[in-house]
DSSP file (Angstrom, degrees, kcal/mol; ACC not computed):
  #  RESIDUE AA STRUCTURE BP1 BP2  ACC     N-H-->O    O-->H-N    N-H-->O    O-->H-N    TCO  KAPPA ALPHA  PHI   PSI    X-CA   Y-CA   Z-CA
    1    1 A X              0   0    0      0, 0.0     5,-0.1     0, 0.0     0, 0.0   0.000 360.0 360.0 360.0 131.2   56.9  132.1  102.1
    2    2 A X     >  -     0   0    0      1,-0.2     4,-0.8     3,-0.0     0, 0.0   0.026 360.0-123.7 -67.3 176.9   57.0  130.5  105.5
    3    3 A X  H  > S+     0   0    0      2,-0.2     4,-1.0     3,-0.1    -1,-0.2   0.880 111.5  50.8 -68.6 -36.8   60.3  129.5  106.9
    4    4 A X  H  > S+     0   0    0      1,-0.2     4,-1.5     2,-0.2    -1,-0.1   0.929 102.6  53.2 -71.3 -42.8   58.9  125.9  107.2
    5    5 A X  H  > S+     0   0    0      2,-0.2     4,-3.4     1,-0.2     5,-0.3   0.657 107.8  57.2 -56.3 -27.5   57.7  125.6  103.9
    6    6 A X  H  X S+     0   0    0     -4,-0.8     4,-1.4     2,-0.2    -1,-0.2   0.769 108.5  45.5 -85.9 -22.2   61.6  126.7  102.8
    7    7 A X  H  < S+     0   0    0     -4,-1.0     4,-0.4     2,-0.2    -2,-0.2   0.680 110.3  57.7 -97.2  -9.8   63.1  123.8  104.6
    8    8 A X  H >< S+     0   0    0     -4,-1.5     3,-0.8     2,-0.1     4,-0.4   0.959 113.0  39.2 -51.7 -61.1   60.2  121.5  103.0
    9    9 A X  H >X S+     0   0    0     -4,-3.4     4,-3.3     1,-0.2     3,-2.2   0.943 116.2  54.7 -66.8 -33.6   61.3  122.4   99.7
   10   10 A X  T 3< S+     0   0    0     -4,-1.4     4,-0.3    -5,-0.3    -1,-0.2   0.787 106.9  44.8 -37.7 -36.5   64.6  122.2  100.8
   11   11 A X  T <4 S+     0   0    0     -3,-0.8    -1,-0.2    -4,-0.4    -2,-0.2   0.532 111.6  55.4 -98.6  -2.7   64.6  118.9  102.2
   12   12 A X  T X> S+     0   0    0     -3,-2.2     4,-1.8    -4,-0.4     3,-0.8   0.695 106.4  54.0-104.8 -18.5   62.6  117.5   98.9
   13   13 A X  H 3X S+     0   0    0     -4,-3.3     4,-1.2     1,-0.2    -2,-0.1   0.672 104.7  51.3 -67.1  -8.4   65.3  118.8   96.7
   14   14 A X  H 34 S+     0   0    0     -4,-0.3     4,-0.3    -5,-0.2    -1,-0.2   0.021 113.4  43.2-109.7  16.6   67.9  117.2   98.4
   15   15 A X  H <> S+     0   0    0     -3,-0.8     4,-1.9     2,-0.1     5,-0.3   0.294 113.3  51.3-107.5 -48.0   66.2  113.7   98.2
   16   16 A X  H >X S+     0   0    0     -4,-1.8     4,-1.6     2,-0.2     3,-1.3   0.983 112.3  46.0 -60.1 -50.3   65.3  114.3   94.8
   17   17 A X  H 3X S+     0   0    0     -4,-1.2     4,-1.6     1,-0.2    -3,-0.1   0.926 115.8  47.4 -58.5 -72.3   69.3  115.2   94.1
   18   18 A X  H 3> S+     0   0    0     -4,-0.3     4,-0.6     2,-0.3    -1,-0.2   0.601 112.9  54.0 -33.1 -31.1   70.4  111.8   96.3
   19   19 A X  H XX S+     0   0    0     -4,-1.9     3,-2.4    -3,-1.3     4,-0.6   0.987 114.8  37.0 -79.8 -73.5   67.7  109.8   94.1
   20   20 A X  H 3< S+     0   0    0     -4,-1.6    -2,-0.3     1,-0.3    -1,-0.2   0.441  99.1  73.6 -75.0  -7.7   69.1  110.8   91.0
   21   21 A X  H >< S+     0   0    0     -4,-1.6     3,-1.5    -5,-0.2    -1,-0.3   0.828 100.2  53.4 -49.3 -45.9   72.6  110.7   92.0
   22   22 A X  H << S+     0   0    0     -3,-2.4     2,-0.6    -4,-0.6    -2,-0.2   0.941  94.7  60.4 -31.8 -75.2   72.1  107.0   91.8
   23   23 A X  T 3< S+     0   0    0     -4,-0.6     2,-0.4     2,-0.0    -1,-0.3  -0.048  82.7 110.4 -78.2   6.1   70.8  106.8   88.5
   24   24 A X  S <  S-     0   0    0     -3,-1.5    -3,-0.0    -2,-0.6     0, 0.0  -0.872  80.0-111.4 -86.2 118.2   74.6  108.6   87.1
   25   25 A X        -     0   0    0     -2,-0.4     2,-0.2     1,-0.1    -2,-0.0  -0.276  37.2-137.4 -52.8 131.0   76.6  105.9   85.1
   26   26 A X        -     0   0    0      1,-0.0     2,-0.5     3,-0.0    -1,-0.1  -0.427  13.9-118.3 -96.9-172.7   79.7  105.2   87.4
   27   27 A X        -     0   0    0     -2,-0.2    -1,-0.0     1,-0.0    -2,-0.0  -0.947  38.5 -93.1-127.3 130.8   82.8  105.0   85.9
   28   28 A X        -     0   0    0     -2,-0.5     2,-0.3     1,-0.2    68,-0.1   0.042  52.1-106.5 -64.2 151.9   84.9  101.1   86.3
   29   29 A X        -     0   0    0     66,-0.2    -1,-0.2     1,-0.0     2,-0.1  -0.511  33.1-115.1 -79.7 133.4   87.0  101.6   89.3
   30   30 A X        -     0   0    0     -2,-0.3     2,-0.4    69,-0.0    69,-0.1  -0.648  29.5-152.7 -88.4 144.0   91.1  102.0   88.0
   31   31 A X        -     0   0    0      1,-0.1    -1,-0.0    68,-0.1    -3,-0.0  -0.936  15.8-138.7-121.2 135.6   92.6   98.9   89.5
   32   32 A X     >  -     0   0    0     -2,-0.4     4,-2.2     4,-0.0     5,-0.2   0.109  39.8 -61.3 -87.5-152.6   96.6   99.6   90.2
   33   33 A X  H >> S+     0   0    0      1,-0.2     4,-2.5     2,-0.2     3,-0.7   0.962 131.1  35.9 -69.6 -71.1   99.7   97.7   89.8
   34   34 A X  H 3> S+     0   0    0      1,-0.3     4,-3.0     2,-0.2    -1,-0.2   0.740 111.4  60.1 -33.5 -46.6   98.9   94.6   92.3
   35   35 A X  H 3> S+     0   0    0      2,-0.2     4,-3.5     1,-0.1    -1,-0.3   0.986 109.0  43.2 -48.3 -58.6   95.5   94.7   91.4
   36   36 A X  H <X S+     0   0    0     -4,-2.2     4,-3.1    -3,-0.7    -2,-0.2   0.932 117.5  46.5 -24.7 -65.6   96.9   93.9   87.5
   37   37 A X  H  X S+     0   0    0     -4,-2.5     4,-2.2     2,-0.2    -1,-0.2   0.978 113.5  44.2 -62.8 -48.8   99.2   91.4   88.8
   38   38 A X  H  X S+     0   0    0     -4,-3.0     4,-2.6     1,-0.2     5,-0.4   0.954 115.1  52.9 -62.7 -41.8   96.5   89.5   91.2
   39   39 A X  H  X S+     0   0    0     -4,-3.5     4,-2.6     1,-0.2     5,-0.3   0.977 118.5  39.3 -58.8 -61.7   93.8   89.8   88.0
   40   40 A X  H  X S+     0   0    0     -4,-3.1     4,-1.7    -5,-0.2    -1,-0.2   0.801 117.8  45.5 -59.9 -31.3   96.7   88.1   86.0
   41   41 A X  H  X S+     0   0    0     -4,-2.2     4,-1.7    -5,-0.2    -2,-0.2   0.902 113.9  45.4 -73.8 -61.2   97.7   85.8   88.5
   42   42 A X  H  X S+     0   0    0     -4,-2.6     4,-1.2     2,-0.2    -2,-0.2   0.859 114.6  57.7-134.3 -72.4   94.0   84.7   89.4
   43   43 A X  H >< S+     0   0    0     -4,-2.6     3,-0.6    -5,-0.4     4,-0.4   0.933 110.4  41.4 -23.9 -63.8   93.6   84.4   85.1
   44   44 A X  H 3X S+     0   0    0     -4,-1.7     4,-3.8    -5,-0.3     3,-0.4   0.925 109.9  63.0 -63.4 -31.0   96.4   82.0   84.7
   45   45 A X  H 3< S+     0   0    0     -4,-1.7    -1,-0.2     1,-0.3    -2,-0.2   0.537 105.0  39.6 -63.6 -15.3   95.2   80.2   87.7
   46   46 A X  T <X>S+     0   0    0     -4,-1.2     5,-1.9    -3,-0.6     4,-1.2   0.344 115.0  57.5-111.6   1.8   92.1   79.1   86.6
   47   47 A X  T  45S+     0   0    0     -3,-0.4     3,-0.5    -4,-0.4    -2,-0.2   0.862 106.3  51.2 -74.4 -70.6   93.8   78.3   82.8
   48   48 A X  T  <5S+     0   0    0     -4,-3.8    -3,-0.1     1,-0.2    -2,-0.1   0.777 107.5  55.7 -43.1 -33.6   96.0   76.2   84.5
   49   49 A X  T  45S-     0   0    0     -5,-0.2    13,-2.4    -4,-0.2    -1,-0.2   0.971 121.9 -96.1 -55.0 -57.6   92.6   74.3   86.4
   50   50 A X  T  <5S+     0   0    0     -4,-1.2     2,-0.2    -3,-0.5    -3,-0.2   0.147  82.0 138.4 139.6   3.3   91.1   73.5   83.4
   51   51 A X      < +     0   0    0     -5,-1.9     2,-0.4    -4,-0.2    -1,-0.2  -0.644  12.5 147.6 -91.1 153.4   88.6   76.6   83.1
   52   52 A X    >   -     0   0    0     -2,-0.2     3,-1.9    -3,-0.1    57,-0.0  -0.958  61.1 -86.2-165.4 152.1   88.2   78.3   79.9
   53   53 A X  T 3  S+     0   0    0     -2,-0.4    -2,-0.0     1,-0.3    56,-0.0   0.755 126.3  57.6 -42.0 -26.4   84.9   80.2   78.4
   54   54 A X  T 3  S+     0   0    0      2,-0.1     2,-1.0    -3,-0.0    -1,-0.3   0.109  76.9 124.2-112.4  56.2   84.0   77.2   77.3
   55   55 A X    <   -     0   0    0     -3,-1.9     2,-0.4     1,-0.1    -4,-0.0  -0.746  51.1-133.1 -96.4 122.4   83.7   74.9   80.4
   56   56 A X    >   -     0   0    0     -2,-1.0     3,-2.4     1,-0.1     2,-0.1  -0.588  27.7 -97.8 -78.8 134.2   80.9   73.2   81.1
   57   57 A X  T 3  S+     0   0    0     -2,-0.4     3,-0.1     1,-0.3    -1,-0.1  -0.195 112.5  19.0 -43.9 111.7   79.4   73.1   84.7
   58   58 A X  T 3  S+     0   0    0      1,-0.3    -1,-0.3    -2,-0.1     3,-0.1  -0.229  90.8 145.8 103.5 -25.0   80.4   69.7   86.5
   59   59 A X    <   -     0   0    0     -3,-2.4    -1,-0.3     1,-0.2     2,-0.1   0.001  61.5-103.0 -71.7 143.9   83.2   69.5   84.1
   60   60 A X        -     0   0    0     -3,-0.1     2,-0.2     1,-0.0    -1,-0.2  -0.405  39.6-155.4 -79.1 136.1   86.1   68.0   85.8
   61   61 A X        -     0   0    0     -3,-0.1     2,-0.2    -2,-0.1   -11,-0.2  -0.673  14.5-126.3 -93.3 162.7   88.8   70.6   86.8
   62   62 A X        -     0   0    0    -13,-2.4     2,-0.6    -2,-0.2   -11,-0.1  -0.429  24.6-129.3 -85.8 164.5   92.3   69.9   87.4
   63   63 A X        -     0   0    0     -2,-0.2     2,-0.1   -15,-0.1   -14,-0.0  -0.989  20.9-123.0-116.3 103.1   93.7   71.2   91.0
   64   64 A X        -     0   0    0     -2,-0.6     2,-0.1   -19,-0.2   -15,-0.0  -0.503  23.3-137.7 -41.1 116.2   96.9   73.3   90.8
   65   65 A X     >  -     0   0    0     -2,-0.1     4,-1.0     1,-0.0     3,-0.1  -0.276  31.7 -99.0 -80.4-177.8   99.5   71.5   92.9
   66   66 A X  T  4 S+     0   0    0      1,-0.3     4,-0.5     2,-0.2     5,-0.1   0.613 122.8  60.9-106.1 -15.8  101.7   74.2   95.3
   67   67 A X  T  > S+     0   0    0      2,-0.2     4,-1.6     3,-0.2    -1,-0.3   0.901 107.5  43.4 -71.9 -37.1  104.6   74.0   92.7
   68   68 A X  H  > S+     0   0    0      1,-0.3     4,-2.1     2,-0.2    -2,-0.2   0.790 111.6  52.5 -76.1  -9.8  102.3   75.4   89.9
   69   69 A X  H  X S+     0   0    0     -4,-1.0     4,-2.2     2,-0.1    -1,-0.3   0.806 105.5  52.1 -81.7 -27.5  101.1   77.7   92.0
   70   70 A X  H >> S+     0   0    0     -4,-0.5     3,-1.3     2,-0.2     4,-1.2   0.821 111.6  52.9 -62.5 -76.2  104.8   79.1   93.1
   71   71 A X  H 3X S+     0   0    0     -4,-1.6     4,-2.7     1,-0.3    -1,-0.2   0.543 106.7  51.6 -12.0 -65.7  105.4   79.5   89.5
   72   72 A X  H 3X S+     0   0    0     -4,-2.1     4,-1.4     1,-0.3    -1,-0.3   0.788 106.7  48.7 -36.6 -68.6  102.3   81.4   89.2
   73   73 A X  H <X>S+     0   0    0     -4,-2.2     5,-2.7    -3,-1.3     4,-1.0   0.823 114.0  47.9 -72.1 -43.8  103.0   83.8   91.8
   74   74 A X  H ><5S+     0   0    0     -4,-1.2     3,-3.1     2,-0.2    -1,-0.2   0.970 107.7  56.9 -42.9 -75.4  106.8   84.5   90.2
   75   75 A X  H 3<5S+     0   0    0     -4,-2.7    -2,-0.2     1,-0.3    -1,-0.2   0.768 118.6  33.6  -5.7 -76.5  105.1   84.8   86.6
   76   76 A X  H 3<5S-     0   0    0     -4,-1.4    -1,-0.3     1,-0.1    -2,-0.2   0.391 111.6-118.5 -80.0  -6.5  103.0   87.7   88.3
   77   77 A X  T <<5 +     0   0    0     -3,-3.1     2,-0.4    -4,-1.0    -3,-0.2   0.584  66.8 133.0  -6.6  52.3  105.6   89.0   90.8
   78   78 A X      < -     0   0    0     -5,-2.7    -1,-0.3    -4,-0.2     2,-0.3  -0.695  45.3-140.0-109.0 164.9  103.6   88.3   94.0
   79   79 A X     >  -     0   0    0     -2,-0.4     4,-2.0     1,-0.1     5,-0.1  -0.859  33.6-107.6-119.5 167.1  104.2   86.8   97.2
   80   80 A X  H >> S+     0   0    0     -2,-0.3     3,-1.0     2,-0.2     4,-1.0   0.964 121.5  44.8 -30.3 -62.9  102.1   84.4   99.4
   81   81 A X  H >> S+     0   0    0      2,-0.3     3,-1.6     1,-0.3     4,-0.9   0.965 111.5  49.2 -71.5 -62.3  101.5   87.7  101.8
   82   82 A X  H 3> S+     0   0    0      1,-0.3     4,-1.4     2,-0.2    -1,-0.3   0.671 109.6  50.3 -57.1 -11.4  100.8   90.1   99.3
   83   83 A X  H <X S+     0   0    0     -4,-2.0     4,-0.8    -3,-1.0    -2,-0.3   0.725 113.5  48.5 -45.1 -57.2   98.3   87.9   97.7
   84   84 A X  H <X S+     0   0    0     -3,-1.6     4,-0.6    -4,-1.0    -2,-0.2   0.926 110.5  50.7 -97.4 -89.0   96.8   87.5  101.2
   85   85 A X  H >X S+     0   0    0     -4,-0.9     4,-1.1     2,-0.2     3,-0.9   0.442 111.6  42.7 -31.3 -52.6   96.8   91.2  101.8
   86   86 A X  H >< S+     0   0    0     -4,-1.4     3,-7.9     1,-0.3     4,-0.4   0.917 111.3  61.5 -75.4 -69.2   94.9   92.5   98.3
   87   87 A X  H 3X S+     0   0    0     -4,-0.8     4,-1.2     1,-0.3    -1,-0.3   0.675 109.6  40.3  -9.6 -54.0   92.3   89.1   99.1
   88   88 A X  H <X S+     0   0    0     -3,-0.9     4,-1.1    -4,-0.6    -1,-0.3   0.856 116.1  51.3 -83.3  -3.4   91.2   91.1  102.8
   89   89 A X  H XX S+     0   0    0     -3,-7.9     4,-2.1    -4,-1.1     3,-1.8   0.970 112.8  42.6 -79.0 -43.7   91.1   94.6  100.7
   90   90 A X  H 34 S+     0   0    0     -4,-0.4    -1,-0.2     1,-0.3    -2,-0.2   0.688 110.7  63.7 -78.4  -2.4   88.5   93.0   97.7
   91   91 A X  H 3< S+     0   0    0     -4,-1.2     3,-0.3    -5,-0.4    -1,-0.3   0.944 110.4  34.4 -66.7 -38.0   86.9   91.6  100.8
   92   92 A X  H << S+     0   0    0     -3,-1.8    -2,-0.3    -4,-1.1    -3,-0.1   0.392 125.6  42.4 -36.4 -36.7   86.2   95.0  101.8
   93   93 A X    >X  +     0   0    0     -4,-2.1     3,-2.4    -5,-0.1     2,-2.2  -0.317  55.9 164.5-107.4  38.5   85.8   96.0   99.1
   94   94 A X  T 34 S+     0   0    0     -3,-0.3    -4,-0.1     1,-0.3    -3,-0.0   0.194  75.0  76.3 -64.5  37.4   83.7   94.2   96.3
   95   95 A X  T 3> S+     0   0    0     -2,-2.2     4,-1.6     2,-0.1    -1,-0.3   0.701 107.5  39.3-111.4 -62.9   83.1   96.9   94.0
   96   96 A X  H <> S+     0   0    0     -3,-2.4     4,-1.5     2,-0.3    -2,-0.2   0.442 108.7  62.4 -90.6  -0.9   87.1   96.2   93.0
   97   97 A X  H  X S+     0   0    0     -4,-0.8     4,-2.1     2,-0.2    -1,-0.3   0.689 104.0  42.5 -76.6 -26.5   86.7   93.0   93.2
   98   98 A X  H  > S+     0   0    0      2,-0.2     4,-1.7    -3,-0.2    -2,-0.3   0.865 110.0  52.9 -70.2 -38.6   84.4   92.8   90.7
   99   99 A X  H  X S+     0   0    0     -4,-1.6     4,-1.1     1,-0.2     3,-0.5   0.994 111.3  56.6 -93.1 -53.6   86.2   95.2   88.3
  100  100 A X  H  X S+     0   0    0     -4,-1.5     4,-3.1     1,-0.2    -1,-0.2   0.838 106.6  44.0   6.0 -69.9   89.2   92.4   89.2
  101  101 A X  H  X S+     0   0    0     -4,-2.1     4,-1.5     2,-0.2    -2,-0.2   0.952 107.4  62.8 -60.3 -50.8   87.2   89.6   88.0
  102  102 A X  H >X S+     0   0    0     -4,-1.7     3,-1.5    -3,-0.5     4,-1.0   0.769 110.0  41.1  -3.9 -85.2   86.3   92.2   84.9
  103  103 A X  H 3X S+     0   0    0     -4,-1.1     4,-2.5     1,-0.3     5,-0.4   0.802 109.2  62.2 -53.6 -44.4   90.3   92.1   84.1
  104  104 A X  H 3X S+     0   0    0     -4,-3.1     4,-1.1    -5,-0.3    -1,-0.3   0.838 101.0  50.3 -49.8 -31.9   90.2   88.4   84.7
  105  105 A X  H <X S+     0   0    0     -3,-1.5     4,-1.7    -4,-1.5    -2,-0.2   0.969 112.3  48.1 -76.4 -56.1   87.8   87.7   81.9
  106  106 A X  H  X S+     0   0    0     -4,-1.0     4,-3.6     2,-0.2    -2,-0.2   0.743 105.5  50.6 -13.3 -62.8   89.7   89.5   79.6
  107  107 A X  H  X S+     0   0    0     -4,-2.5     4,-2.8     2,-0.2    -2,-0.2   0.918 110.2  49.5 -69.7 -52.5   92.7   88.3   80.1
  108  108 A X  H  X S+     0   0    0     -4,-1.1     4,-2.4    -5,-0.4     5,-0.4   0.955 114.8  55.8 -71.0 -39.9   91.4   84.3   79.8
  109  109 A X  H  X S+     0   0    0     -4,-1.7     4,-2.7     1,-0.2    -2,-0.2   0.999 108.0  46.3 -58.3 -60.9   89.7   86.0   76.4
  110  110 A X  H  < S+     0   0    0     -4,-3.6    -1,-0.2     1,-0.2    -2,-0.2   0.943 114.9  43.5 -38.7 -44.5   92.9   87.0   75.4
  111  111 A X  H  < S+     0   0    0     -4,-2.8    -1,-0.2     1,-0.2    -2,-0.2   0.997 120.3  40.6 -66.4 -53.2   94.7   83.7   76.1
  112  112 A X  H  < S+     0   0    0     -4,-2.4     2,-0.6    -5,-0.2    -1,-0.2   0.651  82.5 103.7 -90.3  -7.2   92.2   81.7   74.7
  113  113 A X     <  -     0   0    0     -4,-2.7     2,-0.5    -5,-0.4    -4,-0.0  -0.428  60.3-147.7 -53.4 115.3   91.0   83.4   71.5
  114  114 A X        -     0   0    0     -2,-0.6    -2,-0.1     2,-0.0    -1,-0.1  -0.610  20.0-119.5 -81.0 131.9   92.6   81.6   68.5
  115  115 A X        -     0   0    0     -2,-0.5     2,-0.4     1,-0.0     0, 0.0  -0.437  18.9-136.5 -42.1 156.9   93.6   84.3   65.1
  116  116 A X              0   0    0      1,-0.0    -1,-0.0     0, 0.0    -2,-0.0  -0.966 360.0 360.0-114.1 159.4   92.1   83.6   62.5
  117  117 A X              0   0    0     -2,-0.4    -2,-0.0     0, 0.0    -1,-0.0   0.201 360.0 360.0-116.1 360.0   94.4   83.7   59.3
């Protein structure tokens, strides 16, 4: 076997591996403490608007004035700045921003699911 012919196969097994690397279910990105809090924070914050699973598109939202927002941020234990700071990482990063929103959806399922008895 030539030498060229080993760095052919070589170089089509290692495209075929990269191809099929894709194609491996990834596993949801673990979001840490801040993440938690901003996902909770972010939850309440669109409760508080007026959004809920069942809002319809146009439907008028309410606007969070800057006291309900302080609340909010107590509630979660954030500040203005840490708030700002995870916002430029999931800018960077939308892969954990998405798995964010993930937790966000949840959480507003949680809130707004009624028992039934």
């Amino acid at each position: 076997m030539k030498f060229s012919n080993i760095i052919r196969s070589s170089c089509c097994c290692l495209a075929l591996f990269c191809a099929l690397s894709g194609c491996v279910e990834q596993k949801p990105l673990a979001l840490d403490q801040d993440d938690v809090r901003v996902a909770g924070f972010y939850g309440d914050y669109l409760l508080v608007s007026g959004v809920s699973p069942g809002t319809v598109v146009g439907q008028e939202l309410a606007l969070a004035d800057s006291t309900d927002l302080n609340e909010l941020l107590v509630r979660h234990y954030l500040t203005r700045e840490s708030l700002s700071r995870k916002t430029e990482v999931y800018k960077r990063n939308p892969l954990l921003w998405r798995a964010v929103l993930e937790q966000v959806r949840l959480n507003i399922r949680k809130k707004t699911t009624v028992p039934v008895q």
